[in-house]
N, C-alpha and C positions, 0 to 999 in steps of 0.2 A: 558653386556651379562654374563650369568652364563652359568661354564664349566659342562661337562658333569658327573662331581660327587657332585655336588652340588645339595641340599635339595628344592625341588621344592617350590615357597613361599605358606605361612600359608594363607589359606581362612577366609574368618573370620566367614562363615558359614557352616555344614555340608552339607546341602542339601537343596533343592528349596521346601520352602513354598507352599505348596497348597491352592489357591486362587479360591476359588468356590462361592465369594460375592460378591464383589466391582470389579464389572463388568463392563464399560460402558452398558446404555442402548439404543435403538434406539433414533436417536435422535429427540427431539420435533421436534411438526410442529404446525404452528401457524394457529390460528382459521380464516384465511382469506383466504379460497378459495384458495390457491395457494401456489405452491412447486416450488422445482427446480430439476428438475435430468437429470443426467449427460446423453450425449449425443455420439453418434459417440467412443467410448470408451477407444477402439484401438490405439486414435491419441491423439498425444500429439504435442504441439508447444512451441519455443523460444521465450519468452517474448510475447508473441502476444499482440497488441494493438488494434485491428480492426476487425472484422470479420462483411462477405457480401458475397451478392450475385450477379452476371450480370444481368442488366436491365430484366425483363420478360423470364428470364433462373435460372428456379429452379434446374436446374440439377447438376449444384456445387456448391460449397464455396471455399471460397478465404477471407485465414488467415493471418494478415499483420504484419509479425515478426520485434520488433523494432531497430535490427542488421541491417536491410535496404534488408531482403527477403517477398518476397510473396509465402503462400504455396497456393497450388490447391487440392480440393479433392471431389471426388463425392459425390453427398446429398443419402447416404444409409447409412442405422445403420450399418450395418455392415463392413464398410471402414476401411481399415486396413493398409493404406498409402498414404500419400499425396506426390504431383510432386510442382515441382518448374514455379512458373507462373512466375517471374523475381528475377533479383539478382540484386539488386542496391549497395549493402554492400560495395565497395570498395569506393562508392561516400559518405556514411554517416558517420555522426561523433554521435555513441551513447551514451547509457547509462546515469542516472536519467531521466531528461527531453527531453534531446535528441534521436532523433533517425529518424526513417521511420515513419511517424506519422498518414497519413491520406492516402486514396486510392479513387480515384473514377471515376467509369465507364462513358464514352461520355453514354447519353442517347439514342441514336442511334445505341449502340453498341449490334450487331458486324456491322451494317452495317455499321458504323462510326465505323473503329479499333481503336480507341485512348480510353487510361487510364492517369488518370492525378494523379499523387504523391506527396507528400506533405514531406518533409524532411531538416533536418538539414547538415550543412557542414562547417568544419572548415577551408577551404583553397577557395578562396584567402583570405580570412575573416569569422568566425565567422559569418553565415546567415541561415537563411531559404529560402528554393528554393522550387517554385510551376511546376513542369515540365509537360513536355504530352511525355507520350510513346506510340509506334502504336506496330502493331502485324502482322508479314509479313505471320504468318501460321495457319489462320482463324479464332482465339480469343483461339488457346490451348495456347501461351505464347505471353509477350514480348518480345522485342529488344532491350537491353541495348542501341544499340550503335543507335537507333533511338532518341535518347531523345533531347529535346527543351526545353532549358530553358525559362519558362514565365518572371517569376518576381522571385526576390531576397529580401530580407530584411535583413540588418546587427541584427546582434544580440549583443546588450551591454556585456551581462550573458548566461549563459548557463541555464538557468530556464526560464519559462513562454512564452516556443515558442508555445503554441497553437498544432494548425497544422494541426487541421479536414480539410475536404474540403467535399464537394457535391454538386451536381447538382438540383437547386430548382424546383419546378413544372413552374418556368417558362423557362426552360431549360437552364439559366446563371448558372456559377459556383461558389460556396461562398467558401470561406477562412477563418477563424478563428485564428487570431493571437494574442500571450499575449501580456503581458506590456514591455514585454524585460529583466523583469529579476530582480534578488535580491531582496531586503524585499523596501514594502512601494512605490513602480515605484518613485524613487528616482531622474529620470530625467521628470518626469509627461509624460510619452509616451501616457497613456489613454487618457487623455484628449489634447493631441496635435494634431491638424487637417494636420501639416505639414511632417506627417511621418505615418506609415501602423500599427502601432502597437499597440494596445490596441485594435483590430479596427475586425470587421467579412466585408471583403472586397467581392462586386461582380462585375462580370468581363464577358464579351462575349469571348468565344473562338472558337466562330462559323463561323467566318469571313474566309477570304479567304486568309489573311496575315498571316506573319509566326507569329506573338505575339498573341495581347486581344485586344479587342475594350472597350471600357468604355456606358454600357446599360444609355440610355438618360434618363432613369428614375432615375436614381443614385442622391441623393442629392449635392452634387457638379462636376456634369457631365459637362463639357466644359472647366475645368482647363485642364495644363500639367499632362500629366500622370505622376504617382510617380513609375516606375517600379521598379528603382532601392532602393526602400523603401522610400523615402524623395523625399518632392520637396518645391516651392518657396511658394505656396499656397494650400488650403485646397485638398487633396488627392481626384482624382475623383473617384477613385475607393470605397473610403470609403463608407459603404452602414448604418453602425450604429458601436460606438465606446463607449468608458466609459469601457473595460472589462480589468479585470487583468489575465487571462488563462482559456480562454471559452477552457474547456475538454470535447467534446464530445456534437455535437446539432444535430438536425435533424428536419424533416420539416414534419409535421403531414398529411399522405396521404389521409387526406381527408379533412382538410380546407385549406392548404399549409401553416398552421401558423408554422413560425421554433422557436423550442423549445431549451434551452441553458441549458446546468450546466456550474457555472461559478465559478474557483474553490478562495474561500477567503483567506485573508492573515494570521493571526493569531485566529479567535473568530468568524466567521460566514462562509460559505459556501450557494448558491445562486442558485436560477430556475427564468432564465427571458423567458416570450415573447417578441422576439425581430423584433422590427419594422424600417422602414426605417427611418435612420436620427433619428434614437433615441439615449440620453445619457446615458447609463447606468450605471453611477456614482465615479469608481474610478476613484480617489485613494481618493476623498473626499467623499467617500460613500462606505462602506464594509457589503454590504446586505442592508436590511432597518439602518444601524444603521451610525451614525456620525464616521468616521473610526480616522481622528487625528484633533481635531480643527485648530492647525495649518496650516492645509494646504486647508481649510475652508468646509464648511460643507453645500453643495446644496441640495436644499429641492424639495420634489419630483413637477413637474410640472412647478423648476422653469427653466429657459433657460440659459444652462450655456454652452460657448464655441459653440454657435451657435445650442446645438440640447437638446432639452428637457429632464431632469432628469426623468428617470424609475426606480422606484424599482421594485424589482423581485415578482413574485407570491406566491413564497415560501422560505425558507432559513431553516436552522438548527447550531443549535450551536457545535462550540467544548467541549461538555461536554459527558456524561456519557451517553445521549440520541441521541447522534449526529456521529458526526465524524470526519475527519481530512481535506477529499480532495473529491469533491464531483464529478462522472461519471452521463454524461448527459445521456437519453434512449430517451424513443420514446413513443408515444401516442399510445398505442397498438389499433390495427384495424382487428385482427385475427379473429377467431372464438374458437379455443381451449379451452379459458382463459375465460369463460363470465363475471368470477368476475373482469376482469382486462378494459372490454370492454369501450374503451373513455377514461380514464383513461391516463395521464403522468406518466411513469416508470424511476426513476432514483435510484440512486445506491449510498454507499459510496467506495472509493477504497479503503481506510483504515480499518475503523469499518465493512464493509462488510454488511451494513445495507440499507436496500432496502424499498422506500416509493413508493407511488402512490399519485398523486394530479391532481384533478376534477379541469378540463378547467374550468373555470368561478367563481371558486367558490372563497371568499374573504375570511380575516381574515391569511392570510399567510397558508390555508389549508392542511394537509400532514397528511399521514396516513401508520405505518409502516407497512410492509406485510410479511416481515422476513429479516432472518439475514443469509445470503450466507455460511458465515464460510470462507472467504476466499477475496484476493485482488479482485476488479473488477476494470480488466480494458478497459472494452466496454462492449457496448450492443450493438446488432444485429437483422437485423429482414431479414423474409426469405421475397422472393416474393412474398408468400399471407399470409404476414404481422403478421406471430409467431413470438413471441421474446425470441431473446436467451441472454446467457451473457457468459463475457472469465471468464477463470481465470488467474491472469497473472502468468507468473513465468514457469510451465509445460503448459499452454493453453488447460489443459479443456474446455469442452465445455459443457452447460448448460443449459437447457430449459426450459421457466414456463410451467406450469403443471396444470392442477387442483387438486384441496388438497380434499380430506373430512376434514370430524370434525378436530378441531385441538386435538393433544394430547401432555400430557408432562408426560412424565415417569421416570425425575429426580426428586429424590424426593424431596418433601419439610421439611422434618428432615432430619437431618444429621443422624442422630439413626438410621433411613431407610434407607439408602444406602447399605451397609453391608461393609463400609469400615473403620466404628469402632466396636469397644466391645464391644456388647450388654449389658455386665453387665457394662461397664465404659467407655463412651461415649468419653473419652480424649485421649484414648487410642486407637492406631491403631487393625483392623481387624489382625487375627494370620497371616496372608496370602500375607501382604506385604511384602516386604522389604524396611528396611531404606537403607537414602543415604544421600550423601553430596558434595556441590560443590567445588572445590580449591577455586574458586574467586565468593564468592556469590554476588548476586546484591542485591543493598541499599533498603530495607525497610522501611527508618524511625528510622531505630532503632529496629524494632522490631527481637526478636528470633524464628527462624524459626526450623521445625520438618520435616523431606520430606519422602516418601513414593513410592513404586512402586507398583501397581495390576497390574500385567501379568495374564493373560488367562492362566489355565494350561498350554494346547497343542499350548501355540506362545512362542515365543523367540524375542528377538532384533536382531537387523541386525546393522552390523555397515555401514555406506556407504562409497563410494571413497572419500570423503573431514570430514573423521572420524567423523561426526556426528551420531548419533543412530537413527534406526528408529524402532518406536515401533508395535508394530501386533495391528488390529483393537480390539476393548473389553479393552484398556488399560485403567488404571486410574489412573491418578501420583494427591499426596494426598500432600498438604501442609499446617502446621498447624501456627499460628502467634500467639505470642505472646508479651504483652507492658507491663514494669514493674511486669514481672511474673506472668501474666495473660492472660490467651487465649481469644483471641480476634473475631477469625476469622479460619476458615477452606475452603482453596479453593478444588475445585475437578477439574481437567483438565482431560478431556474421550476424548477418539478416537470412536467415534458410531460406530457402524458394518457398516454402509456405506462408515470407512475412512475418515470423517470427524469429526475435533475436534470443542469441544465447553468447552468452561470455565465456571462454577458452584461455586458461594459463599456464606458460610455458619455465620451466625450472629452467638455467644455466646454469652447467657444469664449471669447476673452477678452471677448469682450463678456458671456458668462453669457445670450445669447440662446438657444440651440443646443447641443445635444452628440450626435454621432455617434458610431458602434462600432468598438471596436478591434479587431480580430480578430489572434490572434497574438502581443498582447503588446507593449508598449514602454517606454520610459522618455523622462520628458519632467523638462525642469530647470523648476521653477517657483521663481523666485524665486534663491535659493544652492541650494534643495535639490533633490537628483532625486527624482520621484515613478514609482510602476510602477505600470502597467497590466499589471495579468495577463492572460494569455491565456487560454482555454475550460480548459486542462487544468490550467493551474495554479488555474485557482478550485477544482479537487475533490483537487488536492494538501493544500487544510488543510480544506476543508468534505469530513471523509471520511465514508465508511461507517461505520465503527464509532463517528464522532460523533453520526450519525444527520442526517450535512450542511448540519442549521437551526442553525448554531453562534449559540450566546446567545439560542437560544429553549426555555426549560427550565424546568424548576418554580423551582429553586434561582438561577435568573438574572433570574425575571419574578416572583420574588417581593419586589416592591419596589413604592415610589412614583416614577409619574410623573406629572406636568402635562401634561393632556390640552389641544393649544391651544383646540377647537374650544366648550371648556365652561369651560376655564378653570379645570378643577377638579384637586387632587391626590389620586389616590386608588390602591390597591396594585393593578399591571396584572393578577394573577391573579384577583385579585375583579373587575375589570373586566369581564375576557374571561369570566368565569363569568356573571355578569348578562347579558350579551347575549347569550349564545348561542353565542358562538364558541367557546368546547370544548365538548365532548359526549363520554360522560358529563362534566359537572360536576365539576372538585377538590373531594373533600368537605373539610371542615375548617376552619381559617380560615386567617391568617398564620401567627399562631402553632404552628400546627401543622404545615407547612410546609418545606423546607428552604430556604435563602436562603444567599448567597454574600456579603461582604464586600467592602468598595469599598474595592480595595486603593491609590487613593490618598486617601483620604479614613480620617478621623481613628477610624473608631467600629470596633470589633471589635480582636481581638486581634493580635499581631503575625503571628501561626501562621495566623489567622485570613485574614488576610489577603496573607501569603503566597500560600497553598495557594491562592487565591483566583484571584490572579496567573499562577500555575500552572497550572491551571485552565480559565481561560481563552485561556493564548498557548503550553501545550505540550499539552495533555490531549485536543486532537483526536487525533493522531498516537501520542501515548502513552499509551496506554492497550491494553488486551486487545483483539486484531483489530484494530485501529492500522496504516498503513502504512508503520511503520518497522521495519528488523532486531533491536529490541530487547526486551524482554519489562519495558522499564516503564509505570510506573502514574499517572501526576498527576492525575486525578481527586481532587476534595475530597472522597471520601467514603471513599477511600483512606486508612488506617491509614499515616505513613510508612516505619514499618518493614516495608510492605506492597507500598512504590511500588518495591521492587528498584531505588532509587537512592541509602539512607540508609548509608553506610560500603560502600558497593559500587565497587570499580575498574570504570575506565567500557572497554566490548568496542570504542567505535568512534574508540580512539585517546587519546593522552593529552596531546594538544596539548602536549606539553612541559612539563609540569606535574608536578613532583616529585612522588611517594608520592599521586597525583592518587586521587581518588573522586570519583563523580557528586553527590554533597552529606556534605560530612566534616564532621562537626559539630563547630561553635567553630572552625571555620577556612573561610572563606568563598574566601582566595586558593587553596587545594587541591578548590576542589568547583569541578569541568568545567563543570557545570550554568551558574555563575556567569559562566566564561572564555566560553563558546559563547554568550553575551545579551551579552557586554561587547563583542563582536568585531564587526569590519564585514565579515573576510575570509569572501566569499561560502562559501567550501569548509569554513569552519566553523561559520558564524550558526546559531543560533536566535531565533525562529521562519525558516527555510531562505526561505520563499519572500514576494518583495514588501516588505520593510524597507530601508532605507535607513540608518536614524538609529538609533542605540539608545536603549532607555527609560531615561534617567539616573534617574527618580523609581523605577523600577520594582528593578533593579541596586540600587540602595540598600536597598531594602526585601529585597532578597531577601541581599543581603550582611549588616544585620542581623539578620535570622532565622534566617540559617546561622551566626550567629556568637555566639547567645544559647545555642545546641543544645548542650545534654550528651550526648544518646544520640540514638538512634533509637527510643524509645517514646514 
């Protein structure tokens, strides 16, 4: 703290740039017939996973938050608050894959009050529990303390518990359950007929006993039931298996064919029609493709473990056109949407990229219809059959639309943006402002330029967990450079409707000109290959839960930088506080402040700047609401015995790695953390998307500091 006769600190700018260019513009819409916009406006939800309606009762919805609550709220645009339809929270165990998972109505209901839940639980065991809750006061709520446990499954891991559930048009109830967990189903749960798990189970719970009856139509109906997950022989309940984490299926209301996204392990991602007694191929099949010869490779049609190998109708890869983690939807049967009419809608949660695929149609068909800008994590359809979609994270709510023409208003020169100098193109518009990170994240190598476009009349806001958020019209400008040559210029906008989208700009070898990528590529410059990201992979690491302006933060812009235009060095949060550009003001000074360590640079501690590193090139993705399966934490303000990665076995495989933990301390070769940064093989990397090279300075630093650790406190 500085006393009250002390020189207030030096800005390192007199006054805020006037910025009347480099504007975000509306953002595109794609020439397919169909949009998205937001819905219900007022509400916002925790984590949501689920979102429906009651059987032939348009007149709510019911949002199924993955803490283990259900909200309720009237179907009116204008709703301005949602009631609590049941509280199970105290019973679930959440966060990554965990949680409240699936919800669904008795088909009779209200005259049958019963709702059946689908959720995880870490006491007496690690399991998934399928329950039935009834409703003592006419279908406005449940009764926690009415609940029935059906069936149970142990769970090995904390990943790939599935956990949809619905009621098919033949009024039996389906389950959907994954593999059990970690990388590669390491114990072959898919393919094992002696236990629930890989498996989309149906079940009667129509009967007049307290449990399930097992439907006679079931392919091994007349064994012992497996309630408690396992039994002696093939699981009656089983109805069709081979899946590693069917996320999200449903059952097309109008031929009853149930339709799956089935989410793949490292390099494919999957849409089956799923039949009864069908295989559907893992862990020796990952989409149409051979997933590990070693563990053998069944070819479609032929009969493995008793039920016929199916490949999916469609798949997509993890690449630049694809995405990470794929959300199942629905056959749309509405009338709104006629470009969507018949049509299979499914989604990615990661890439935020949304296909459509024609029942019948062959050759692995799919056709993209746009790109969300954001997690999906459900689709939903109302009683006469509109489909919506969540957002996870706040629980937006989103509706297809019909589109006119598509348009794109970002331009295609960079010269045209107005976020460089007309007269010299390499050079930023007068109207930005530079900036710089403490702990920038790894490029390759390359030297980066950063930029902010502010809207005259907006300001940042800092929020309660010191992140920055920026006013819509923003445009944060990033310039790349390989061997002192500009390579590339990204443009990340916030559109005037609040949502961002990411924009990449090619440089010509002359460094006159750079044009837009669309879609993504990779180019060799020089020995090394450089990536252009495409629109979906820019919000694969700028996510939601980072809040998208990755290295624009209290703890990142709490530093010095050389301002060129003044010439002066001075700390960029007192900057941007003197000009006007946040509002309210950071009260305080530096020091009081939080700031992040330059984890290649000499000053801070080793821990310090570690976590730094950290930080910076995993703590988008990992962290709480994160778009990854896993429920860790790399934020630096994360405790490590807090980041659920300090002496913990890693859920998403163990690369081959003896007695492996995601950071074992004093042993740097046993922490995955380490092997996943050291690796180039795409199906393992960290950070996943747009690297090339690994950070040698970086790997060093993080191998010393796993390797000073006595514990985890």
């Amino acid at each position: 703290m500085t006393d009250a006769t002390s020189p207030p600190p030096v800005a390192g700018l007199d006054a805020r740039p006037s910025n009347q260019t480099c504007l975000a513009p509306d953002r595109p819409l794609p020439a397919t017939g169909v949009q998205l916009s937001r819905v219900f406006p007022a509400l916002t939800f925790a984590s949501p996973v689920h979102l429906l309606q009651a059987p032939s009762d348009g007149s709510r919805w019911f949002v199924v938050e993955q803490a283990g609550r259900v909200r309720v709220f009237d179907n009116n645009p204008g709703a301005a608050s949602s009631g609590l339809f049941v509280d199970v929270a105290s019973r679930v165990v959440s966060g990554g894959e965990q949680g409240l998972l699936g919800m669904a109505f008795h088909p009779d209901w209200p005259a049958t009050p019963e709702v059946f839940l689908s959720y995880t639980r870490s006491s007496p065991t690690r399991q998934s529990v399928i329950s039935r809750l009834t409703s003592a006061d006419g279908g406005q709520t449940l009764d926690p303390a009415s609940e029935q446990v059906l069936l149970t499954v142990d769970q090995p891991y904390s990943n790939h518990n599935g956990g949809h559930i619905e009621f098919g048009p033949d009024g039996l109830l389906y389950i959907g359950l994954g593999d059990g967990g970690s990388g590669g189903d390491p114990q072959n749960n898919a393919q094992t007929l002696t236990n629930l798990l890989g498996s989309v189970l149906r079940i009667d719970v129509n009967g007049t006993g307290a449990g399930y009856d097992i439907p006679a139509g079931n392919p091994y109906a007349g064994n012992a039931k497996c309630n408690s997950g396992t039994g002696t022989a093939a699981c009656p309940e089983m109805w069709a298996f081979g899946f590693r984490n069917p996320w999200r299926w449903s059952f097309d209301r109008e031929t009853g064919q149930l339709w799956m996204g089935d989410v793949g392990q490292n390099a494919w991602e999957e849409v089956n029609r799923v039949t009864a007694g069908g295989n559907y191929g893992w862990r020796q099949r990952e989409a149409t493709h051979c997933y590990n010869p070693a563990t053998g490779c069944a070819a479609p049609g032929q009969v493995l473990n008793g039920g016929t190998v199916i490949d999916p109708v469609t798949e997509y890869g993890h690449d630049a056109s694809g995405g990470q983690s794929i959300t199942g939807g629905y056959v749309y049967r509405g009338s709104d949407v006629p470009a969507l009419s018949g049509l299979y809608v499914f989604g990615d949660y990661v890439s935020g990229r949304v296909w459509s695929h024609t029942p019948g149609a062959g050759n692995l068909q799919k056709t993209e219809l746009l790109v969300a800008g954001f997690n999906i994590s459900s689709f939903g359809t109302s009683v006469d059959d509109e489909l919506y979609v969540l957002r996870y994270g706040d629980g937006a709510i989103f509706k297809f639309e019909p589109a006119g023409a598509g348009t794109n208003p970002v331009a295609d020169n960079l010269a045209d943006t107005g976020c460089v100098d007309p007269a010299d193109p390499t050079r930023p518009a007068s109207g930005l402002i530079p900036y710089a990170p403490n702990a920038p994240f790894w490029s390759d190598g390359a030297e980066k330029e950063r930029f902010i476009g502010l809207p005259d009349d907006a300001t940042i806001a800092e929020t309660a967990n010191r992140d920055w958020d920026f006013p819509n019209g923003t445009v944060l400008v990033k310039n790349f450079r390989l061997q002192g040559k500009l390579i590339e210029t990204r443009l990340f906008m916030r559109h005037p409707d609040g949502v961002w989208g990411g924009y990449t700009y090619e440089w010509n070898d002359a460094e006159t000109g750079a044009t837009r990528v669309t879609g993504g590529k990779d180019k060799l410059v020089g020995t090394q290959t450089w990536t252009y990201p495409s629109e979906a992979q820019c919000l694969q690491c700028h996510t939601q839960a980072a809040g998208r302006s990755l290295g624009l933060e209290t703890a990142q812009q709490n530093g010095d930088f050389t301002y060129p235009s003044t010439g002066r060095t001075a700390n960029q949060v007192v900057t941007l506080n003197a000009i006007g550009a946040i509002s309210p003001a950071i009260p305080g000074t530096p020091a009081d402040w939080p700031a992040l360590a330059d984890p290649y640079g000499s000053e801070g501690s080793i821990t310090d700047r570690a976590r730094a590193w950290l930080h910076s090139n995993c703590s988008q993705c990992h962290r709480p609401g994160g778009n990854t399966p896993t429920d860790l934490d790399f934020r630096y303000q994360t405790a490590l015995a807090s980041t659920n990665a300090c002496d913990v076995a890693p859920s998403g495989g163990d690369l081959g790695v003896a007695d492996a933990r995601l950071i074992a301390p004093g042993d740097p070769d046993r922490s995955v953390v380490v092997t996943r940064i050291e690796t180039l093989d795409p199906q393992h990397r960290m950070p996943p998307v747009g690297s090339n090279v690994v950070d040698a300075a970086g790997v060093r630093l993080l191998r010393d500091w796993i390797g000073q650790l006595s514990g985890c406190n």
